[in-house]
The first five atom37 places (N, CA, C, CB, O) and aatype in JSON, in Angstrom:
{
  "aatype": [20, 20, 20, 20, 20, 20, 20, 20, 20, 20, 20, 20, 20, 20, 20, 20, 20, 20, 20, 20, 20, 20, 20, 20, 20, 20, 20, 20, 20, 20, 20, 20, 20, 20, 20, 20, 20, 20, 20, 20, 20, 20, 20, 20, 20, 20, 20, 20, 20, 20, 20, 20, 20, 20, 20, 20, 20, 20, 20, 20, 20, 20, 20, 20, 20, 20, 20, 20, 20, 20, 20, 20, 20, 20, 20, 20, 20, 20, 20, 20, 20, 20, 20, 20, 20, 20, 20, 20, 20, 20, 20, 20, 20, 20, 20, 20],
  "atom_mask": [
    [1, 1, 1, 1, 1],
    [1, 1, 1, 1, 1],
    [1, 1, 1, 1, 1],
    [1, 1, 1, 1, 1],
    [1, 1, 1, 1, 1],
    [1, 1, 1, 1, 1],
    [1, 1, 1, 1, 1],
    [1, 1, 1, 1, 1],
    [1, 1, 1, 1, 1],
    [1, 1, 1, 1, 1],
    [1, 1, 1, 1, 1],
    [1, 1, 1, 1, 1],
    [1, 1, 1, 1, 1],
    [1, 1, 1, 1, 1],
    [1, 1, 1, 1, 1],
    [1, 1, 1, 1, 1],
    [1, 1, 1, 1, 1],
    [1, 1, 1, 1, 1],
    [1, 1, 1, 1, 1],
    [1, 1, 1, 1, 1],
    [1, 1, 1, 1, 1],
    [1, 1, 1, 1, 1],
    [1, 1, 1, 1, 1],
    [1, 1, 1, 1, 1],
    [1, 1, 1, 1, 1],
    [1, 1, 1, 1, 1],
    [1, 1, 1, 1, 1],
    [1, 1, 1, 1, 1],
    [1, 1, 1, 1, 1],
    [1, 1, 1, 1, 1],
    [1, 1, 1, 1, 1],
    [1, 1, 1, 1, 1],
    [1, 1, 1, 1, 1],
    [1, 1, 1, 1, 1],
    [1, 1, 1, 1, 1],
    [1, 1, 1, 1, 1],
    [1, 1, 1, 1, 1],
    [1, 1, 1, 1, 1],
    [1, 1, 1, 1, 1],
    [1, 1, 1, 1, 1],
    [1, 1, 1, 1, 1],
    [1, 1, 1, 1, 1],
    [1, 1, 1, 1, 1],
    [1, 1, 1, 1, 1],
    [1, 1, 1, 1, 1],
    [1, 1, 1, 1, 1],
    [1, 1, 1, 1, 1],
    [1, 1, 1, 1, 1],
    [1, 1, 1, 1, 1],
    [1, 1, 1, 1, 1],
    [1, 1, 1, 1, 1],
    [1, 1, 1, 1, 1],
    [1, 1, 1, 1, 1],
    [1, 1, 1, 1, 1],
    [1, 1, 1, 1, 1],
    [1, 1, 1, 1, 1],
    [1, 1, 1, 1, 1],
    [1, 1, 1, 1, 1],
    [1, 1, 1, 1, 1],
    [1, 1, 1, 1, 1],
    [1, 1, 1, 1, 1],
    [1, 1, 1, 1, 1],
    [1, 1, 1, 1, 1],
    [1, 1, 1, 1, 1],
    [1, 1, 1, 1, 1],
    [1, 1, 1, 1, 1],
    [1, 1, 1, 1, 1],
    [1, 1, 1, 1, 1],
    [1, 1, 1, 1, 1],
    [1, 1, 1, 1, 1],
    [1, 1, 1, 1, 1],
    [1, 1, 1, 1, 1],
    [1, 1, 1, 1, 1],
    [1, 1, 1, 1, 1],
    [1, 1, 1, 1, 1],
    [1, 1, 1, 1, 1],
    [1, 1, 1, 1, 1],
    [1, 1, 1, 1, 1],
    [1, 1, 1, 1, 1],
    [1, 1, 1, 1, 1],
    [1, 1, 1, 1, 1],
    [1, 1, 1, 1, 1],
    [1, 1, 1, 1, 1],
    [1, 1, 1, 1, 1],
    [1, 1, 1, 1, 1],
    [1, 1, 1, 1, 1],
    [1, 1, 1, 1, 1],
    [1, 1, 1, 1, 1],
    [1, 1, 1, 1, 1],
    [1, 1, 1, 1, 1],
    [1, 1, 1, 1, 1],
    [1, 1, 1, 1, 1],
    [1, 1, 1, 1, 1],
    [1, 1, 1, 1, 1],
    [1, 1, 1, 1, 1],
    [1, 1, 1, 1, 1]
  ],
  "atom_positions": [
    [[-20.14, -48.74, -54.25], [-20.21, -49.47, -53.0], [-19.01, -50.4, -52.94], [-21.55, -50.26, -52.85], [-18.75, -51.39, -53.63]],
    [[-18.36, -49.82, -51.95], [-17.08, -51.26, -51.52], [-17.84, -52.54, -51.32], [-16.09, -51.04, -49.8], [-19.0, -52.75, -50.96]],
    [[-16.59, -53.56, -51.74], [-16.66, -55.21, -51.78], [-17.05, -55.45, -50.69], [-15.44, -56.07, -52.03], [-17.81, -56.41, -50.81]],
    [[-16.96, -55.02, -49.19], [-17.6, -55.61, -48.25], [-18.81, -55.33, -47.82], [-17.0, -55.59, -47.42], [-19.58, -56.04, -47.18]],
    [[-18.96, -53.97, -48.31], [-20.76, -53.11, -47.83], [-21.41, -54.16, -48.91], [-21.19, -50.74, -48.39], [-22.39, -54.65, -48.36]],
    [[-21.25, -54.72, -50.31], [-22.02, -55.45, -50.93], [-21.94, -56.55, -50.4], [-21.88, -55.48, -52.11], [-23.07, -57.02, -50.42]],
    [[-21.12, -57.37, -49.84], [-21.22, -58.57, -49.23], [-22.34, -58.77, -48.4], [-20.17, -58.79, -48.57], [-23.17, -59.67, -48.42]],
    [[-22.21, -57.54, -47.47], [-23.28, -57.52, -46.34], [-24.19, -57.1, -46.8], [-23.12, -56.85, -45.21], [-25.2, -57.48, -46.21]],
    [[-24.5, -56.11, -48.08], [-25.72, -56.1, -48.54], [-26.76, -57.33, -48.69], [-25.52, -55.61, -49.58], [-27.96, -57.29, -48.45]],
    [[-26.05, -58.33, -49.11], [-26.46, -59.85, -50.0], [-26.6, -60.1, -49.14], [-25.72, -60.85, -50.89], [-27.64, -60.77, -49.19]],
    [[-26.05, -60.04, -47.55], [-26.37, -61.43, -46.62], [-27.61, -60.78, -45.85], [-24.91, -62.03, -45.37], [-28.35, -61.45, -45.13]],
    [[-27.74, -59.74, -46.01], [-28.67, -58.8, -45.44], [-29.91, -59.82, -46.16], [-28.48, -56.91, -45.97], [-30.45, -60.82, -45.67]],
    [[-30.08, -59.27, -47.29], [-30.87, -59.4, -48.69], [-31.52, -60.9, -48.13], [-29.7, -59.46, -50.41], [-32.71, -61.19, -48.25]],
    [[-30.64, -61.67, -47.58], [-30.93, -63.22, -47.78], [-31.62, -63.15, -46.35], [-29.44, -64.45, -48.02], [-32.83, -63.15, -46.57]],
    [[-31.37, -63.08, -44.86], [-31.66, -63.04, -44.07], [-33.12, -62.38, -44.21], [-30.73, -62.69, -43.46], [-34.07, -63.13, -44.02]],
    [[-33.42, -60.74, -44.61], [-34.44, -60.64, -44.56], [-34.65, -59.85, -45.79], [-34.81, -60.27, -43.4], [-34.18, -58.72, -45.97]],
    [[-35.38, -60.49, -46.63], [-35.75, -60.39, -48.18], [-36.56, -58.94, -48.39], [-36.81, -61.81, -48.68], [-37.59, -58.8, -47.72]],
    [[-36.25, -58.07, -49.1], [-37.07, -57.38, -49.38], [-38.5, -57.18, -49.92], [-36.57, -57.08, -49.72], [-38.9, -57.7, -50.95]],
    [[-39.27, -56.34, -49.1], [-40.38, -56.02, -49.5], [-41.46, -54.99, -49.76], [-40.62, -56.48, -49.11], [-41.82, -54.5, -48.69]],
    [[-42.01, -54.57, -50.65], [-42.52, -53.54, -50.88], [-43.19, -52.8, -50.25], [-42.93, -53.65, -51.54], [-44.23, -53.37, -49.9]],
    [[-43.13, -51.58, -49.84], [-43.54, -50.98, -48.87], [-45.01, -50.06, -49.08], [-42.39, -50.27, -48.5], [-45.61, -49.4, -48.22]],
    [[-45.24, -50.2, -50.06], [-47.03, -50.17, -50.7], [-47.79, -51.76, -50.47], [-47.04, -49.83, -52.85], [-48.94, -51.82, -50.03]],
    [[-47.27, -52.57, -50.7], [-48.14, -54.28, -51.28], [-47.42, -55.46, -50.1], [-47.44, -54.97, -53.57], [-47.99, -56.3, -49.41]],
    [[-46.31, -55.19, -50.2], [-45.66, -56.41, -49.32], [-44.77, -57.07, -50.44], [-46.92, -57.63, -48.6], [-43.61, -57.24, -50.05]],
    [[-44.97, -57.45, -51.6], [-44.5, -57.89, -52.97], [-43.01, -58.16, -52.51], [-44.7, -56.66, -54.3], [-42.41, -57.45, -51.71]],
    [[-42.57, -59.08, -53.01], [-41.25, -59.43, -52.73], [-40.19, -59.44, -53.66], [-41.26, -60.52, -52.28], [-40.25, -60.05, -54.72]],
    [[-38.82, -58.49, -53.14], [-37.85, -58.8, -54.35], [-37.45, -56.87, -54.68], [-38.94, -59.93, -56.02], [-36.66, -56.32, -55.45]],
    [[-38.22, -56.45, -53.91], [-37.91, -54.71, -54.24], [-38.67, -53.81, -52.95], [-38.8, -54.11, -56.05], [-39.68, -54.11, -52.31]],
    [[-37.83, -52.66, -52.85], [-38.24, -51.87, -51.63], [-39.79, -51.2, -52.01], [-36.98, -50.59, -51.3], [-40.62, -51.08, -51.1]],
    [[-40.15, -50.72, -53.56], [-41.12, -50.48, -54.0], [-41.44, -50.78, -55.34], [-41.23, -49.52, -53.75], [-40.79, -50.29, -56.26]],
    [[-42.36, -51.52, -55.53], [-42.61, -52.03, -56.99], [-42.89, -51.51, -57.98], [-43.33, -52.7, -57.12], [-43.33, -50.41, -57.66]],
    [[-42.91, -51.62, -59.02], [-43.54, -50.86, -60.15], [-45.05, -50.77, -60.16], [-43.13, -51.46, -61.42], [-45.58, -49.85, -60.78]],
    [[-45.99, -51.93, -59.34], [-47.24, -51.29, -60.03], [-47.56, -50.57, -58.38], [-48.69, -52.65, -60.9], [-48.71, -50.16, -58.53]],
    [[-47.35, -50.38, -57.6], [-47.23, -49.18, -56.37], [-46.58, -48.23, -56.94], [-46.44, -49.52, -54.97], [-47.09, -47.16, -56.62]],
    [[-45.39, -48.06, -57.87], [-45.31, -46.41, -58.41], [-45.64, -46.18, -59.19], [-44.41, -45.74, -58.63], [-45.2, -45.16, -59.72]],
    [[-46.59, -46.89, -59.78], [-47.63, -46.77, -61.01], [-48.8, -46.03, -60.5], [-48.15, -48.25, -61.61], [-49.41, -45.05, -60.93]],
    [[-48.89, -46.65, -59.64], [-50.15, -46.33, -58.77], [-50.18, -44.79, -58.09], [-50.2, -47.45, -57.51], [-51.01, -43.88, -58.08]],
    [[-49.26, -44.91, -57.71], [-49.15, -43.36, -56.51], [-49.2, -41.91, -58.07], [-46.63, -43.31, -55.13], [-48.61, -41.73, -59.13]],
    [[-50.08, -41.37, -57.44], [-50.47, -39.74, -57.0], [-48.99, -39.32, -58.02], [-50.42, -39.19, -54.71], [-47.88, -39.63, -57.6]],
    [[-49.15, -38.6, -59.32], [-48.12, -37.27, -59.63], [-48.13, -36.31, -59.1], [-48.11, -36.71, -60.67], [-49.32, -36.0, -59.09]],
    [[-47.35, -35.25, -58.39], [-47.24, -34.51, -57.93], [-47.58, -33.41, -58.93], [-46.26, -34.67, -57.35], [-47.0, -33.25, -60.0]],
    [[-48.77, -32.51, -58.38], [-49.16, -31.39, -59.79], [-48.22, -29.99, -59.42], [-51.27, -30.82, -59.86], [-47.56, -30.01, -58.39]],
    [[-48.18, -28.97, -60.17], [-47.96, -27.85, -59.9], [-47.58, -27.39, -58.5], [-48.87, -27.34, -60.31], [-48.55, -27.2, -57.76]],
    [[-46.42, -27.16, -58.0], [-46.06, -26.45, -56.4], [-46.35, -25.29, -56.56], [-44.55, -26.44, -55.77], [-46.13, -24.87, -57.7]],
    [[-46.81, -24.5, -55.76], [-46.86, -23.11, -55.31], [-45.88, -22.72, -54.67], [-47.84, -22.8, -54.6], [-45.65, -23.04, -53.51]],
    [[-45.02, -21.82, -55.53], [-43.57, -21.66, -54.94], [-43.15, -20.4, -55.61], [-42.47, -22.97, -55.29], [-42.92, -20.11, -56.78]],
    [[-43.12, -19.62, -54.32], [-42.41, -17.85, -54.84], [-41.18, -18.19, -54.62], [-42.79, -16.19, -53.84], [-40.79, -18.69, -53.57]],
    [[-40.15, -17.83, -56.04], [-38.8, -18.2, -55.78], [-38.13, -16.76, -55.07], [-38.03, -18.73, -57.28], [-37.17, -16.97, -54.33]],
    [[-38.58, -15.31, -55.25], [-38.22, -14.26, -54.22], [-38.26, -14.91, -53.21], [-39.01, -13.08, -54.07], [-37.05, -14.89, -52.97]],
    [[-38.79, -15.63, -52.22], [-38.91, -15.61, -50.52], [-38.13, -16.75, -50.46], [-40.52, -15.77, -49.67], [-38.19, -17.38, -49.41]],
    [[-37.12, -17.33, -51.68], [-36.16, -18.67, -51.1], [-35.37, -18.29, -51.65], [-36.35, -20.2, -51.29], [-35.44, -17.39, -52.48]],
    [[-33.83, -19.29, -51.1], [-32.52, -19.45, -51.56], [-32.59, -20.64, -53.13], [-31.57, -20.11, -50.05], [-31.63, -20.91, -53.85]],
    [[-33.91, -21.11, -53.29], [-33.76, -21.56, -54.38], [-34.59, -21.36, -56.02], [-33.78, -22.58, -53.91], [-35.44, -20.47, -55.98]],
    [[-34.52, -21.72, -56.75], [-34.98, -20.63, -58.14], [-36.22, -21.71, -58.62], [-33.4, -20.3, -59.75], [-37.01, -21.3, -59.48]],
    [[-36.37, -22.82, -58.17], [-37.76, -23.75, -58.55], [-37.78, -24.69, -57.7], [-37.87, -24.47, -59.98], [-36.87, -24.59, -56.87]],
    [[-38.6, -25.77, -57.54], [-38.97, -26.83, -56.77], [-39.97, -27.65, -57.43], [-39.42, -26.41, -55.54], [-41.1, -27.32, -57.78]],
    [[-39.34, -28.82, -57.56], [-39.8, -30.02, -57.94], [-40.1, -31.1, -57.14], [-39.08, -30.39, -58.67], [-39.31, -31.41, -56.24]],
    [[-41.32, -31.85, -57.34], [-41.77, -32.97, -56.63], [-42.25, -34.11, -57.91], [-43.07, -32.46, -55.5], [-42.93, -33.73, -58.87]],
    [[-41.78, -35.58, -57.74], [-42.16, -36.45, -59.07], [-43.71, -37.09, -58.04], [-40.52, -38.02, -59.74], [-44.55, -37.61, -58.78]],
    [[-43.98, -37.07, -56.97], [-44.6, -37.6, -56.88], [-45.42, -37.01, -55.43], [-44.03, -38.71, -57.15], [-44.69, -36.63, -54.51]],
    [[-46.93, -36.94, -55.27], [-48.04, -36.52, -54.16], [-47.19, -37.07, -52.89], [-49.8, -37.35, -54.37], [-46.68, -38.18, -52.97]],
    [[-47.04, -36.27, -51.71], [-46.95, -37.22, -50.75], [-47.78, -37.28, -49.9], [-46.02, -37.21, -50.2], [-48.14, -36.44, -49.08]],
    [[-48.29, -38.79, -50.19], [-49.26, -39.69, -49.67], [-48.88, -40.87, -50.08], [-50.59, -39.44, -50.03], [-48.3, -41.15, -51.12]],
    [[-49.4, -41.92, -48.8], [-49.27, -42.82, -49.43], [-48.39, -43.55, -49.12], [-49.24, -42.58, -50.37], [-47.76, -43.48, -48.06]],
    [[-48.13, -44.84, -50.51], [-46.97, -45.44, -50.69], [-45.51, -44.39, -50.61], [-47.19, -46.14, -52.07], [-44.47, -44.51, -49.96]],
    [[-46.0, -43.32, -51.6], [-44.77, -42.22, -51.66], [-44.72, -41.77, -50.36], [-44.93, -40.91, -52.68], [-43.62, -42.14, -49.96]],
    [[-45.17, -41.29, -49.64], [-44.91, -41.17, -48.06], [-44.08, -42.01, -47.11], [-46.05, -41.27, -47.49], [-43.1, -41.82, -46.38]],
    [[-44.89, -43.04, -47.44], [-44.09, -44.19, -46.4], [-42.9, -44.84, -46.97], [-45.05, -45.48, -46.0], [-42.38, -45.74, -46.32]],
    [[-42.23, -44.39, -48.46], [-41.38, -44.93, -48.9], [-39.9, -43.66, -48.89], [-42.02, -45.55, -50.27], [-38.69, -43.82, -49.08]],
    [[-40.77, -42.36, -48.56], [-40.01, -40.98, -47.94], [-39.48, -41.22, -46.48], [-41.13, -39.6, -47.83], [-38.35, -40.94, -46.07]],
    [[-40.49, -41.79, -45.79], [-40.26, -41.77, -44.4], [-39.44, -43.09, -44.14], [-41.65, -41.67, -43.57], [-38.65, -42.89, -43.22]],
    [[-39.36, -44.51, -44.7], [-38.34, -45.71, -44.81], [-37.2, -44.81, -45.2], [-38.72, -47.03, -45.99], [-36.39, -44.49, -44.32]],
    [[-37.09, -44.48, -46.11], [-35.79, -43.61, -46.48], [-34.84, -42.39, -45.61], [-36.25, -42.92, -47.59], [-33.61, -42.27, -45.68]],
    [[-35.74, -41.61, -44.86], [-35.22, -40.99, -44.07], [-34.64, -40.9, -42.47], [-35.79, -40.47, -44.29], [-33.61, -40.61, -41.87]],
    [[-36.39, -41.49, -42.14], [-36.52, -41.73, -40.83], [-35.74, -43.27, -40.34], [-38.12, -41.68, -40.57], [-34.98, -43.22, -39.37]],
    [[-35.9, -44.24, -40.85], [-35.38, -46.16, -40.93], [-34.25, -46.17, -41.71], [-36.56, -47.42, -41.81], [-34.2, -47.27, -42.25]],
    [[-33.34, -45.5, -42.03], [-32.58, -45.59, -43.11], [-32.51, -46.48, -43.86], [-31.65, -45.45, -42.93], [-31.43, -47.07, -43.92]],
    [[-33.72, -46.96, -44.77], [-33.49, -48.13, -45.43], [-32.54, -47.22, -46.89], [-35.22, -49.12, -45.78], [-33.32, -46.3, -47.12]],
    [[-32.06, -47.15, -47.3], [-30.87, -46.75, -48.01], [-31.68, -47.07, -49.69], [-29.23, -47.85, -47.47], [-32.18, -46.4, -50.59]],
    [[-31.45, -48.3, -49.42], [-31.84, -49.6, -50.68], [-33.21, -48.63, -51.66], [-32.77, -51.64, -49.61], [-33.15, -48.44, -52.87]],
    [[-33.93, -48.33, -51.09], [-35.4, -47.66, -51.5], [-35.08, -46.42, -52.68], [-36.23, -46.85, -49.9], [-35.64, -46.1, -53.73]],
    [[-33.66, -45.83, -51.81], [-33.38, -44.68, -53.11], [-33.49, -44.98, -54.32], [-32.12, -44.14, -53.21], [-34.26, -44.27, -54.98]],
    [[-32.69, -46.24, -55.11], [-32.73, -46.0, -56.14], [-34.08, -46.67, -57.12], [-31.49, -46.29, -56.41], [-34.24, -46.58, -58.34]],
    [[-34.97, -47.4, -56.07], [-36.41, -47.43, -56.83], [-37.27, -45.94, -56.94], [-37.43, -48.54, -55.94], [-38.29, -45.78, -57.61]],
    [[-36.5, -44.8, -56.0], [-37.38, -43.55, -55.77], [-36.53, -42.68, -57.03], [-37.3, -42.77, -53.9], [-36.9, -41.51, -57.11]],
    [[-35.65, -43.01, -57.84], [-34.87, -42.08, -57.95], [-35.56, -41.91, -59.54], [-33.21, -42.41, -57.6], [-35.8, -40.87, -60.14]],
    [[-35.71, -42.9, -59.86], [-36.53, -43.16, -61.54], [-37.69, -41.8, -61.73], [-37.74, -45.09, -61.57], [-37.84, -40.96, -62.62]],
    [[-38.38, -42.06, -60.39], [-39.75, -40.82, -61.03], [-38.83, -39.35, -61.02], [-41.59, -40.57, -59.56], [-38.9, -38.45, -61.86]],
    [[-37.91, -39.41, -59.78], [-37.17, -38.25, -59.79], [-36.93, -37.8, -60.93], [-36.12, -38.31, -59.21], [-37.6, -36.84, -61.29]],
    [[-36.15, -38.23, -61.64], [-35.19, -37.95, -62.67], [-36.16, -37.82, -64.05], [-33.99, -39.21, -62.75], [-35.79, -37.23, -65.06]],
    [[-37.5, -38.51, -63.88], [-38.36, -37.81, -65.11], [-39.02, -36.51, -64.79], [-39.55, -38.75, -65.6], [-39.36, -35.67, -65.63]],
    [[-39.15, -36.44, -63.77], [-39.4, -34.92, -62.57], [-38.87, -33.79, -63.25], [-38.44, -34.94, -60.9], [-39.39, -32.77, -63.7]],
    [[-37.63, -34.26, -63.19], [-36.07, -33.23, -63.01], [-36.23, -33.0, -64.62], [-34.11, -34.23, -62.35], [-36.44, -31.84, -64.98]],
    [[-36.12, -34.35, -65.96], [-36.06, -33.84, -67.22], [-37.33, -32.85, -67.86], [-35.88, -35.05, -68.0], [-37.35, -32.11, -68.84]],
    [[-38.43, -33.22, -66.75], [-39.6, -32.28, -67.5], [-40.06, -31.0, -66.96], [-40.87, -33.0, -67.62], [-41.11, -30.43, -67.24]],
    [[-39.07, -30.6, -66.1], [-39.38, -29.54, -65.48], [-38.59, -28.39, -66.4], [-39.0, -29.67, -63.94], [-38.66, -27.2, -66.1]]
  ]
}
């Protein structure tokens, strides 16, 4: 991130403080005990013949906190949320 997108990150940050989008909790887009909380995603049902891709992974149910922290992310571009979402990802990704 360039020196000025972080500038405005911070003044962002200060103006209107982050808050968790499971609890309200202040100081993070989603907290640890809301992704403690949310639903593992079990087993997908996924024929890799009928796609362009060879598996599919999900770290987490969508419902929920994980829902509404999919839909801040996509739909609201809250940006910021990725890298509290990215943690379950990436244990997703090593245990698959």
């Amino acid at each position: 991130m360039g020196a000025i997108a972080t500038v405005w990150q911070h003044a962002i940050e200060l103006l209107l403080p982050s808050r968790c989008v499971g609890c309200g909790a202040g100081g993070t887009y989603l907290c640890d005990a809301c992704l403690g909380r949310a639903r593992r995603a079990g087993p997908l049902a996924f024929d890799p013949a009928s796609s362009a891709f060879d598996e599919v992974t999900a770290p987490l149910a969508y419902e929920g906190t994980a829902r509404t922290a999919v839909h801040r992310l996509k739909y609201s571009g809250l940006r910021a949320i990725a890298s509290s979402m990215a943690r379950p990802m990436a244990e997703a990704l090593s245990s698959a």
